[in-house]
Steps between C-alpha positions, in 0.01 A plus 500: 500500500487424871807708549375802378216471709697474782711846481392752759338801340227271370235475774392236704160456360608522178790215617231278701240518131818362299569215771153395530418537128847295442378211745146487286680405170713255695229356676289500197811348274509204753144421517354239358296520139258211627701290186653159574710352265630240714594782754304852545609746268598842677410811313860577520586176333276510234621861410870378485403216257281686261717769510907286492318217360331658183508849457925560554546148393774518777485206723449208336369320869224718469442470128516129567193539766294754320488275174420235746204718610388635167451099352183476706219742333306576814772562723686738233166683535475566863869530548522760231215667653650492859840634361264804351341583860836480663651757225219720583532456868879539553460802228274675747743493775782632288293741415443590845873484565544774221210746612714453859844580296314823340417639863802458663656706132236749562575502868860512474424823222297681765213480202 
C-alpha cells in the first residue's frame, strides 16, 4: 500500500495523512495492552495469536499460547476483551486509510 502512496500525481498531503496514519497503527500494534503473562503482551502480539492461534488455526506456536491463555477464566476475559478494542481501533485507521484511497480516486478523476 505504501507504494501506491508514494507515486507522484497523488499529493503531498494526501502522502504525509497515509505516512502518519501508517505510523499510528504501527505504533499502536507495538504498544503495550497493560497484560503480563510473564512478559507484556503487545497489542500486535495478542492480535497475531488470537487471530494464527485460533481463528486460522495456522500456527500452532500461537495456538499453543492462546490455549495457554484461555485455561485461566479471568484472563480469557480481559484478553478477549482487549483483542475486541484493538479490532475496533486498528479498524478505525483502515478505515481512515480507505476514505484517503477514495480521495486520491476522486482526485485523480477530477470529481
Amino acid at each position: 500500500m505504501s507504494k501506491f502512496f508514494e507515486e507522484e500525481h497523488i499529493k503531498d498531503e494526501i502522502k504525509n495523512k497515509y505516512e502518519e496514519a501508517r505510523v499510528r497503527l504501527n505504533e499502536y500494534l507495538d504498544g503495550s495492552t497493560g497484560i503480563n503473562v510473564g512478559k507484556p503482551v503487545s497489542r500486535r502480539n495478542l492480535l497475531d495469536t488470537f487471530i494464527y492461534g485460533e481463528l486460522a488455526h495456522s500456527n500452532m506456536q500461537k495456538k499453543k499460547v492462546y490455549d495457554e491463555w484461555m485455561r485461566d477464566e479471568l484472563l480469557s476475559i480481559i484478553l478477549k476483551n482487549e483483542f475486541r478494542l484493538t479490532l475496533i481501533n486498528v479498524v478505525h485507521i483502515i478505515s481512515y486509510i480507505g476514505d484517503l484511497c477514495e480521495e486520491v480516486v476522486i482526485v485523480s478523476k477530477g470529481i
